[in-house]
C-alpha positions in Angstrom: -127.3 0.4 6.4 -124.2 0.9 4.0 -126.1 3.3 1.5 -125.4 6.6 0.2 -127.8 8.0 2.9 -126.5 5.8 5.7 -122.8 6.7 4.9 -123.8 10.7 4.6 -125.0 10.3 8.3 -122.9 7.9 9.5 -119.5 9.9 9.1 -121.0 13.3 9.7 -118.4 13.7 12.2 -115.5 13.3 10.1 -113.5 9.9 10.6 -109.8 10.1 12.3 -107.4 7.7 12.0 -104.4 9.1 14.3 -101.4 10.3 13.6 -100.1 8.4 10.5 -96.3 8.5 10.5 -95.1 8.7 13.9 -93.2 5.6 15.5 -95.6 5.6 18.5 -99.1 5.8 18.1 -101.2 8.3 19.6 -104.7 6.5 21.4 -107.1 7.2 18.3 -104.4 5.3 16.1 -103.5 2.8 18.6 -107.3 2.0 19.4 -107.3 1.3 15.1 -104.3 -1.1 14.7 -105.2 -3.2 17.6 -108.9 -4.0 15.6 -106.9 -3.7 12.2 -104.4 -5.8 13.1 -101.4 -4.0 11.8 -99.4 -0.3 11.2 -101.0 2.6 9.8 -97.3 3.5 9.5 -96.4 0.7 7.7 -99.5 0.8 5.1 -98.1 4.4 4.0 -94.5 3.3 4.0 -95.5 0.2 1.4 -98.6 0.8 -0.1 -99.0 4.7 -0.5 -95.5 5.8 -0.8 -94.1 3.8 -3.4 -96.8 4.9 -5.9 -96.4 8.9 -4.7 -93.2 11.5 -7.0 -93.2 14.9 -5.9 -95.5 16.2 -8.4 -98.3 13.3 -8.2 -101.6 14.4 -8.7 -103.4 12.2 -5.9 -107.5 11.4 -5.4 -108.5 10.3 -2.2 -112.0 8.9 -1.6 -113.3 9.6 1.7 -111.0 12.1 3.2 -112.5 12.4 6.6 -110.5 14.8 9.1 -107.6 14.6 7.0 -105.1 11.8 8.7 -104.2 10.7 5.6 -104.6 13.2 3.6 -102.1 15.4 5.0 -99.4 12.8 5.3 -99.8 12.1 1.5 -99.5 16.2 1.1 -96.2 15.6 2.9 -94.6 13.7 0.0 -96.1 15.8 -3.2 -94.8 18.8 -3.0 -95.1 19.5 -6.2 -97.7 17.9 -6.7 -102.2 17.6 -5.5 -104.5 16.2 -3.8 -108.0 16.2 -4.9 -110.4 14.9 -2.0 -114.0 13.3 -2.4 -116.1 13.1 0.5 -119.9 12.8 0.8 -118.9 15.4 4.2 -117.7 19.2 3.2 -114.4 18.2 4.7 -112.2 21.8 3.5 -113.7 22.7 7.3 -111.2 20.0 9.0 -108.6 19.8 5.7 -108.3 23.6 5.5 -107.5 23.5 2.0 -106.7 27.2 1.5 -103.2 26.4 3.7 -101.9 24.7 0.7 -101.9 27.0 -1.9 -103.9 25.4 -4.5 -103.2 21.9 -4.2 -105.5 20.3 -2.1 -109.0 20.8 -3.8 -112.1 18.9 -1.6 -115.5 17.7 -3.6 -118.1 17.3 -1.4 -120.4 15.3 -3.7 -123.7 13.3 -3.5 -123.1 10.6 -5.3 -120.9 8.0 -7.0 -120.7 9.4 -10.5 -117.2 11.2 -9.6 -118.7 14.0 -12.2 -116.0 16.6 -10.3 -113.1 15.0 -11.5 -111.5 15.8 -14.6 -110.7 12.9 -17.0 -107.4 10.8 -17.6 -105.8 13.2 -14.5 -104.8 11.3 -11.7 -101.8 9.2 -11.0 -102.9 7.3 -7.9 -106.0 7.1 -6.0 -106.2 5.8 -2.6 -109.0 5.0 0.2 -108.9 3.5 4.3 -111.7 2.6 6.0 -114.1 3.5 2.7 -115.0 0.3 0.4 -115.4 -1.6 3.8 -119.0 -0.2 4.3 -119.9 -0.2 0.9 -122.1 -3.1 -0.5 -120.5 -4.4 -3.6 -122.8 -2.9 -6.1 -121.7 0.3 -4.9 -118.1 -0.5 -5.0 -118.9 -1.6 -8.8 -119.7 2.1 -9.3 -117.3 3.8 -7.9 -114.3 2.0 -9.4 -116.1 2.1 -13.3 -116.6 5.7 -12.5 -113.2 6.3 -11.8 -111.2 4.6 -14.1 -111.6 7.8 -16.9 -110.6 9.9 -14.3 -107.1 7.9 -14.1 -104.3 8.1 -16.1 -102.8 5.5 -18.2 -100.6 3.4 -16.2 -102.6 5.0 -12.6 -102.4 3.1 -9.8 -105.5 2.2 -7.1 -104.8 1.4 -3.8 -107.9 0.3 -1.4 -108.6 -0.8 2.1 -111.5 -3.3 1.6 -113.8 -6.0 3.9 -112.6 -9.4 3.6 -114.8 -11.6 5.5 -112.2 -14.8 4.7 -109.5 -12.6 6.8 -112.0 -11.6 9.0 -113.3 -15.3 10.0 -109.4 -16.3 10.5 -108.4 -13.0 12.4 -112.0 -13.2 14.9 -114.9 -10.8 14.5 -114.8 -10.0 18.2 -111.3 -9.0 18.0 -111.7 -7.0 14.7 -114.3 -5.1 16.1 -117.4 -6.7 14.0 -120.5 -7.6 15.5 -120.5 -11.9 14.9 -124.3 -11.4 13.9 -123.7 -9.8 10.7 -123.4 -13.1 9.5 -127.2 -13.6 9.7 -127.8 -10.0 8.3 -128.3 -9.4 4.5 -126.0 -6.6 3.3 -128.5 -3.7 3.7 -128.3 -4.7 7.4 -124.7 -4.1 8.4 -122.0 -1.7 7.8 -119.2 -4.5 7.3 -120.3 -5.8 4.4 -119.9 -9.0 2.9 -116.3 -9.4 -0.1 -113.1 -11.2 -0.3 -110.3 -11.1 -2.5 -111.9 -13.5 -5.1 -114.8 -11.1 -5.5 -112.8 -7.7 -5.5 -110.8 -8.7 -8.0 -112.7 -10.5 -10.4 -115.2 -7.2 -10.2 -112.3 -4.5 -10.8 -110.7 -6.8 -13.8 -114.7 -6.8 -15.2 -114.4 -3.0 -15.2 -111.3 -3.0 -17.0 -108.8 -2.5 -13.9 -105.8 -4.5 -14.1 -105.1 -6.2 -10.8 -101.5 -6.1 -9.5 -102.7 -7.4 -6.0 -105.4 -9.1 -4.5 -104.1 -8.1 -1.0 -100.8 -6.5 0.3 -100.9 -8.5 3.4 -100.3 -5.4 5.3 -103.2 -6.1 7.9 -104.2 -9.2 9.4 -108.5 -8.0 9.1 -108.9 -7.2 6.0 -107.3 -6.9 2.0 -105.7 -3.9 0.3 -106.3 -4.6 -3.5 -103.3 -3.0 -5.6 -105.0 -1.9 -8.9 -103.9 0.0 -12.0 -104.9 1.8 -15.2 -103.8 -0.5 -18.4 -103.4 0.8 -21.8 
């Protein structure tokens, strides 16, 4: 199920994660955390914030309605947000309120052919690489990479089925019989810190962190641009 196709139908809906900031969660964030195992507050606050100035120029894959993308918009006022989505998300992101500094690509691919080269200072996903098989993982961060500057930083939710087997599928929301299900077959697909890493260093990513330890489910791989 986690192919290009799969993940153009899948999310036609656009994907919400709550309201991002706010001490108390509303339900849709709530409902999240409980199966994440942790703070959407407290994922911005240490592993989106630190890597954001005022006049970042930010790409975010998989945009969805917006959650995190206007939270990010908060903190660069100065600086932009580009957006890549397999959806036409500028319907739920309204891009024309932000005068020129939220651009959305709705593309059909992974070849990130949009996106200017040696541009962007951080790039960012939640709730993305977790329902992409590995292979397609591969490609997007090798496409990508150009796209970043030197010294760029990556920052990405990912499935970690390691976490996932100490945290309990039933409590993280995964159906136990994906275990007996190839990759095509699911949409929480098979990775682990060991195998993120060792494919982002292969690309040419320098890895910072296999995992923040910011939610008990799954990783979030700190990565960055070397010279």
């Amino acid at each position: 199920m986690p192919t290009s196709n799969w993940l153009k139908q899948e999310f036609h809906y656009g994907y919400d994660s709550g309201n991002i900031l706010t001490p108390i969660p509303n339900l849709t964030r709530w409902r999240e955390e409980r199966r994440i195992g942790g703070s959407y507050r407290n994922v911005f606050l240490k592993a989106i914030k630190p890597y954001l100035q005022e006049n970042s120029r930010v790409l975010e894959l998989g945009a969805g309605l917006g959650a995190w993308s206007r939270t990010i918009l908060q903190y660069i006022p100065q600086g932009s947000l580009h957006t890549i989505d397999y959806q036409d998300v500028s319907e739920w992101l309204k891009p024309n309120q932000y005068e020129g500094r939220l651009i959305c690509h709705q593309v059909n691919d992974n070849s990130a052919s949009c996106l200017p080269e040696n541009y962007f200072d951080f790039f960012w996903s939640m709730g993305v690489l977790c329902h992409n098989n590995v292979g397609d993982i591969e490609e997007i961060l090798k496409n990508i990479l150009s796209k970043m500057k030197v010294g760029g930083f990556a920052v990405h939710q990912y499935s970690d089925w390691e976490k996932l087997e100490k945290y309990g599928w039933k409590r993280g929301g995964v159906p136990l019989e994906f275990k007996q299900k190839p990759d095509d077959e699911i949409w929480w697909v098979r990775n682990n810190q060991s195998t993120m890493s060792a494919l982002a260093e292969s690309l040419g990513w320098e890895v910072i962190s296999p995992d923040l330890n910011l939610v008990k489910r799954d990783s979030i791989i700190v990565l960055k641009r070397g010279e």
